[in-house]
N, C-alpha and C positions, 0 to 999 in steps of 0.2 A: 506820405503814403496815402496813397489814395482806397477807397471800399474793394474793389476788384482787389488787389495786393493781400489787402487785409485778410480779405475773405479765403484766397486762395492758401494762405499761411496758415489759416484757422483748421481749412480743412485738410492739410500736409498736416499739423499736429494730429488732432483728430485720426488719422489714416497713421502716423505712426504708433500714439497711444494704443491703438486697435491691434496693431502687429504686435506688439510688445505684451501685450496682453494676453492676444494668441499664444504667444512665443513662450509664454511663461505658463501657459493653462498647458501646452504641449508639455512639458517639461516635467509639470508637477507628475500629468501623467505618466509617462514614463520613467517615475523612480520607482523605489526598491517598492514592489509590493509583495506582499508575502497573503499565501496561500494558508488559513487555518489548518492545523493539524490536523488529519482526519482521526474521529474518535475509535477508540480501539475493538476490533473485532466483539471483543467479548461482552463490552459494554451496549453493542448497536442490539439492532433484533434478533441479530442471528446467532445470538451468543448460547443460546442453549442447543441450537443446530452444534455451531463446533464444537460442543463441551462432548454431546455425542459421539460424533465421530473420534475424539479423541479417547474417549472411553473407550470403543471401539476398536482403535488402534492397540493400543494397551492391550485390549484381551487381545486380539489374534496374536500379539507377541505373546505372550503367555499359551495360549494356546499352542503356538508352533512348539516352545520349550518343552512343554509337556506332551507333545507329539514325537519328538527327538527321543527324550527320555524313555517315550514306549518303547518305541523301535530301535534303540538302544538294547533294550531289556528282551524283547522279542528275537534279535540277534542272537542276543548272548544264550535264550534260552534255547536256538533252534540250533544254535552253535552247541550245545551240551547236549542233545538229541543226536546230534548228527555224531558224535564221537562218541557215541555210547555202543559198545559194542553189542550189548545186548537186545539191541531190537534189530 
């Protein structure tokens, strides 16, 4: 075997080693990688924002019910005016 031969064999390995390497740095990269869980609303900065709103929510529902409940009562009393024969 002559230095040309040699040389040229050295640098086929070398050029393979290189691919193989690549091949496998590729690889790694594209496995499973997972995304950390993002922390939860309430715990971030904006957590006393949604707690608000949520408050918020809560009363206008209360508020509606107790709108209903008027106008309910408002019915029933215009409803006993209106059949009162006396006015």
């Amino acid at each position: 075997m002559n230095l040309r031969t040699a040389r040229a064999r050295l640098v086929t390995t070398f050029r393979v080693a290189a691919l193989i390497a690549a091949s496998a740095g590729l690889l790694a990269a594209c496995g499973e990688s997972k995304e950390p869980e993002p922390i939860p609303v309430e715990e971030s900065v904006f957590g006393d924002q949604v707690e608000a709103i949520q408050r918020t929510e809560e009363q206008v529902k209360e508020m509606e019910a107790r709108k209903q409940d008027l106008d309910a009562q408002l019915q029933e009393a215009e409803g006993d005016l209106r059949n009162d024969p006396a006015q």
